[in-house]
ZAMARGU-4260 file (C-alpha; in steps of 0.2 Angstrom, whole numbers, plus 5000, padded with zeros to 4 digits):
<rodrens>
0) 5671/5598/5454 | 5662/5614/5444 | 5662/5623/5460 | 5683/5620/5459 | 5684/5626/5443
5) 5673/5640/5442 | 5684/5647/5457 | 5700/5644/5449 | 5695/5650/5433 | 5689/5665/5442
10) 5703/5669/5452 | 5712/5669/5434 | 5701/5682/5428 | 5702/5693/5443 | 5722/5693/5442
15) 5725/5684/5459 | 5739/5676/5464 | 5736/5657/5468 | 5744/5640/5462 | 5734/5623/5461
20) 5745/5608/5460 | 5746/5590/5463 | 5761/5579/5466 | 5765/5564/5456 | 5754/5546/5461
25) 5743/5557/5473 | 5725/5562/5474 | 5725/5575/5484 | 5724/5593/5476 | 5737/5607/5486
30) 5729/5626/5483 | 5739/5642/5489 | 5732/5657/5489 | 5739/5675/5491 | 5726/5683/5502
35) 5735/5700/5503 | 5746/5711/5491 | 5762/5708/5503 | 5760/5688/5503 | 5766/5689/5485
40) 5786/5695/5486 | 5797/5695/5472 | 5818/5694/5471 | 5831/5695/5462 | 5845/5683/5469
45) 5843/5666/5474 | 5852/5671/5492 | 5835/5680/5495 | 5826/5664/5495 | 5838/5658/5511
50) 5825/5654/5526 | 5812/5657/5515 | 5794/5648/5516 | 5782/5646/5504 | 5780/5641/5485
55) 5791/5648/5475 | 5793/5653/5454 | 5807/5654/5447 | 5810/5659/5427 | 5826/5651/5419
60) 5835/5667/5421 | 5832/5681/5435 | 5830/5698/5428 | 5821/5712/5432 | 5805/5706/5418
65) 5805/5690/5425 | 5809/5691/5444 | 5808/5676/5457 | 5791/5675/5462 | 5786/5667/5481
70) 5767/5666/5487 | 5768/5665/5506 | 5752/5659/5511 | 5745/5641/5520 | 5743/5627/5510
75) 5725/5619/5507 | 5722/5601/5503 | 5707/5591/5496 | 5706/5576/5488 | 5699/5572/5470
80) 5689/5558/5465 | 5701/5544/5460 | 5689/5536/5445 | 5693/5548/5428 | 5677/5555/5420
85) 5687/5558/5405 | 5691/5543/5390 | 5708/5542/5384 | 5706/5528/5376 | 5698/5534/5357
90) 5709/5547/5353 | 5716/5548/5337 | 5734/5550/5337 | 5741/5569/5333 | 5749/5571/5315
95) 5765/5580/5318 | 5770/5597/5310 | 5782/5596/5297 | 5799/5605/5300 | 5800/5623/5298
100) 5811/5633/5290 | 5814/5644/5304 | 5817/5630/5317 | 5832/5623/5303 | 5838/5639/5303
105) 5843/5642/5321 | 5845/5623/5324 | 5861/5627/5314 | 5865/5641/5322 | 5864/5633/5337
110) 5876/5619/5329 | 5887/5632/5328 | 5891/5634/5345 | 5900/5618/5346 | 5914/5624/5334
115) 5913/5644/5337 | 5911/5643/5355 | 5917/5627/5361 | 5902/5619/5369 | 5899/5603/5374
120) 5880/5605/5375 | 5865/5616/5372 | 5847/5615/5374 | 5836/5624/5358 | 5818/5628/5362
125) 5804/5634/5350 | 5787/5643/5354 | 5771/5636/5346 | 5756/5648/5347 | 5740/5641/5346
130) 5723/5650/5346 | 5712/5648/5361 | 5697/5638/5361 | 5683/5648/5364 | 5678/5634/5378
135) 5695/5633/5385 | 5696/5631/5404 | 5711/5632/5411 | 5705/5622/5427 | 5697/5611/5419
140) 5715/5606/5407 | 5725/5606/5425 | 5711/5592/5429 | 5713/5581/5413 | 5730/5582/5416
145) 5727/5576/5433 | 5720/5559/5426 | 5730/5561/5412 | 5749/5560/5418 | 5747/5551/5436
150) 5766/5551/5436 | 5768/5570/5435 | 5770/5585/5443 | 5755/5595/5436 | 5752/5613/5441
155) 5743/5627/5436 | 5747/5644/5444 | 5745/5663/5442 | 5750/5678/5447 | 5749/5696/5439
160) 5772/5697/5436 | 5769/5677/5429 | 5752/5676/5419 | 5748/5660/5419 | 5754/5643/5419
165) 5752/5626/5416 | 5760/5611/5415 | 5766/5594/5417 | 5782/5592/5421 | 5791/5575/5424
170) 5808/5583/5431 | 5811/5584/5449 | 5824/5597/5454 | 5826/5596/5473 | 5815/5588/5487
175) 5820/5585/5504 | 5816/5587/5523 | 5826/5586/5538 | 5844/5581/5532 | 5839/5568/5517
180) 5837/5576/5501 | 5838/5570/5484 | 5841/5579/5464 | 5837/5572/5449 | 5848/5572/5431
185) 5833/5569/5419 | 5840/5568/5401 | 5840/5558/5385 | 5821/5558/5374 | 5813/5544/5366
190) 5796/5542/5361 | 5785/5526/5368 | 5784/5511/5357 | 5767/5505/5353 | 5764/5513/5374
195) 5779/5503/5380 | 5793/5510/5386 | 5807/5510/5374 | 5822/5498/5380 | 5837/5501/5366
200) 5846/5518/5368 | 5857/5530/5357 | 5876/5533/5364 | 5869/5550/5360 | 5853/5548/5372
205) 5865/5541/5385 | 5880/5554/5384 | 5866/5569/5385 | 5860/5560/5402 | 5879/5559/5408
210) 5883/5576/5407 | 5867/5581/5416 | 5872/5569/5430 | 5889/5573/5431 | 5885/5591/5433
215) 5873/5589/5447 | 5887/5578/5456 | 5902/5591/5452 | 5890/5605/5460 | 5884/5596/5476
220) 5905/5589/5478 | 5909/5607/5477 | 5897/5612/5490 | 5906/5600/5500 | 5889/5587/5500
225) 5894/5572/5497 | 5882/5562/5484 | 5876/5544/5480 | 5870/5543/5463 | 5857/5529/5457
230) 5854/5523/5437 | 5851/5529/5424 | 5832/5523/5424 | 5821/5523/5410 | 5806/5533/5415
235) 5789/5537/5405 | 5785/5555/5406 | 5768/5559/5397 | 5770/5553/5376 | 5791/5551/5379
240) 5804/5542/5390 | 5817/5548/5398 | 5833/5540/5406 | 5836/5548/5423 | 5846/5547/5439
245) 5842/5549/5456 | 5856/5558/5468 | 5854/5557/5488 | 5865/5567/5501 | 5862/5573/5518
250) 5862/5592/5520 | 5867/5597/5538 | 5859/5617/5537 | 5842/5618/5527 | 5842/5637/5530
255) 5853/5641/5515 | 5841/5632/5503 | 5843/5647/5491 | 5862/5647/5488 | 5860/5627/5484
260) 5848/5632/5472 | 5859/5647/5465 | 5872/5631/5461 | 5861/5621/5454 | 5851/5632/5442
265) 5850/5631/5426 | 5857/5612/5425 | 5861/5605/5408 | 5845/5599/5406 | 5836/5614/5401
270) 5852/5628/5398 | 5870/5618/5392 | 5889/5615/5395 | 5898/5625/5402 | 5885/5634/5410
275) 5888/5653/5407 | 5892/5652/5389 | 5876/5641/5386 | 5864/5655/5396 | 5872/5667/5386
280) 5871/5661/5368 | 5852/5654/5371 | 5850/5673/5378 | 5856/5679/5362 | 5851/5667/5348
285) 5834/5659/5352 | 5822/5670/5345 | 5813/5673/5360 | 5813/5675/5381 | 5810/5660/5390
290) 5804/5668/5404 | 5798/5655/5415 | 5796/5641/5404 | 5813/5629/5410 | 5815/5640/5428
295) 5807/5628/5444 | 5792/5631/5454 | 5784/5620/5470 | 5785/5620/5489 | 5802/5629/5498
300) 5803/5626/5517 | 5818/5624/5527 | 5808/5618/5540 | 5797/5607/5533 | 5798/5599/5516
305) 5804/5605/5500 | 5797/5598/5482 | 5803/5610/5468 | 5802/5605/5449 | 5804/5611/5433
310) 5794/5620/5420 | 5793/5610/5407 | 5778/5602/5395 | 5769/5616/5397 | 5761/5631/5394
315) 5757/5649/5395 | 5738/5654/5397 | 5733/5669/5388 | 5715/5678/5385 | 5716/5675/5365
320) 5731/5662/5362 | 5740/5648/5372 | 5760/5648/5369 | 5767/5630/5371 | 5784/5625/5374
325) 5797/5610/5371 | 5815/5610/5370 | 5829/5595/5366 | 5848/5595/5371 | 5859/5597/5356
330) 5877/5586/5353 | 5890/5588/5340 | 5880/5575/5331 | 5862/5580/5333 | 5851/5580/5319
335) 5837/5595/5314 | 5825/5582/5311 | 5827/5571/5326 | 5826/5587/5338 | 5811/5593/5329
340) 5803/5578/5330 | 5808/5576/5348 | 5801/5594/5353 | 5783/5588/5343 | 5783/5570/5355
345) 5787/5584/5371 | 5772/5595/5365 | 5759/5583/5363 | 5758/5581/5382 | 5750/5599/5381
350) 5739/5598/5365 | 5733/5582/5371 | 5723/5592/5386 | 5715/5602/5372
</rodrens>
């Protein structure tokens, strides 16, 4: 595999537009690659992305710094060997950061939203900047995570609008083919006990999942797709577990793909309730731009199939630093502590490749 990653780490350094990824409990690696300045196009509405092919970057809110991103160019597969070269069985567990005083601080403005502006849910994310290693490899982390996090969708891609990106997302946005599709409401957090996966749940874990599900149902009923909806499921997703539910409808036009996006994007999960006033106060009082941390990325093809996830457990690949990301959803009855140590469990599925 050095030959792979010398070339991936290459095309990093020579600013070209590729992704490398690999879909949850496969071994077979999926490269795209921009071979010309027009197989990279960028846009600003979803609508653009009607009858579009090709794999596609989307931050968590379009603007003209942080445009959708689409690489049109043919996918090339290979497989990997299945046997892990790396040990992950000595590691000594991480020691969580304590609470900052600048997390407290905007958790409770945040908190304020419920009362100020009637919200029924946010989602407040924090940066963690960490230094480099001076042997970092970024192809070589996409590998581990590879081995790491069978069940995941891991990706690492680039492009000179995007830097670069990697991560390990366990959140599935929309996949389909043909007239069978399927969303997923992915919600609720709980770290693993002892590497099990936890079996008692908070009302507050569960009413967090709800309003993600009800939401993807209320959009796709006012599209006029009708929906079956299947769980809640409790899923392992890297260090943490998650309660989710599967929705499947029949879609009987695949070539406005984009709009259906456009209706789903951002879902509670990553943004709030209601949906405009959540944007706009994470907009206004997080401390930072999300860019593409918490939009979607993966495969878009009306004709073929379509596997889009989101950006989430990950990180953004600089020269000098690596910023990490992690978010939580926040109730009326949330807790500072609880959400910080939530966003610590989420993090570790990126410090854990380093």
């Amino acid at each position: 595999m050095e030959h792979v990653y010398a070339a991936i780490d290459t095309a990093i350094h020579d600013n070209r537009s590729f992704v490398v990824y690999r879909l949850p409990n496969d071994n077979k690696l999926r490269f795209v690659s921009a071979t010309t300045e027009d197989a990279v196009q960028t846009f600003y509405d979803f609508n653009e992305l009607n009858g579009l092919e090709g794999f596609v970057i989307a931050p968590f809110g379009v603007g003209q710094e942080c445009p959708i991103v689409c690489i049109q160019a043919k996918e090339i597969t290979w497989e990997y060997p299945e046997e892990s070269p790396y040990d992950f069985t000595n590691e000594e567990p991480p020691v969580p950061a304590h609470i900052t005083p600048r997390y407290k601080k905007r958790f409770h403005k945040f908190m304020a939203a419920f009362h100020e502006w009637g919200m029924q849910k946010i989602v407040f994310s924090r940066q963690l900047k960490m230094e480099r290693p001076d042997m970092f490899s970024p192809s070589e982390a996409f590998m581990k995570a590879c081995y790491r996090y069978p069940d995941a969708y891991v990706y690492l891609f680039h492009t000179p609008t995007t830097s670069t990106w990697l991560g390990c997302t366990p959140e599935l946005l929309l996949e389909g083919e043909g007239e069978q599709w399927r969303s997923v409401a992915l919600a609720g957090t709980q770290p693993l006990v002892n590497g099990v996966l936890p079996m008692v749940w908070s009302e507050k874990n569960y009413e967090e999942q709800r309003m993600v599900s009800d939401y993807i149902y209320n959009q796709l009923q006012a599209a006029g797709i009708d929906t079956k909806e299947e769980g809640p499921f409790i899923v392992r997703a890297g260090e943490v577990a998650h309660l989710s539910s599967t929705f499947h409808f029949t879609l009987p036009d695949n070539e406005y793909l984009g709009d259906l996006l456009q209706l789903l994007h951002p879902t509670p999960a990553v943004c709030g309730l209601p949906k405009e006033d959540a944007y706009w106060y994470i907009c206004d009082h997080e401390g930072y731009s999300r860019d593409y941390y918490s939009g979607f990325l993966g495969w878009l093809s009306p004709d073929g199939k379509t596997e889009l996830y989101m950006n989430l457990r990950c990180m953004q690949i600089g020269p000098k630093i690596l910023m990490l990301y992690a978010g939580s959803g926040l109730l009326p009855l949330s807790t500072a502590d609880d959400e910080w140590q939530e966003t610590e469990a989420k993090m570790q599925t990126m410090k854990a490749l380093l």
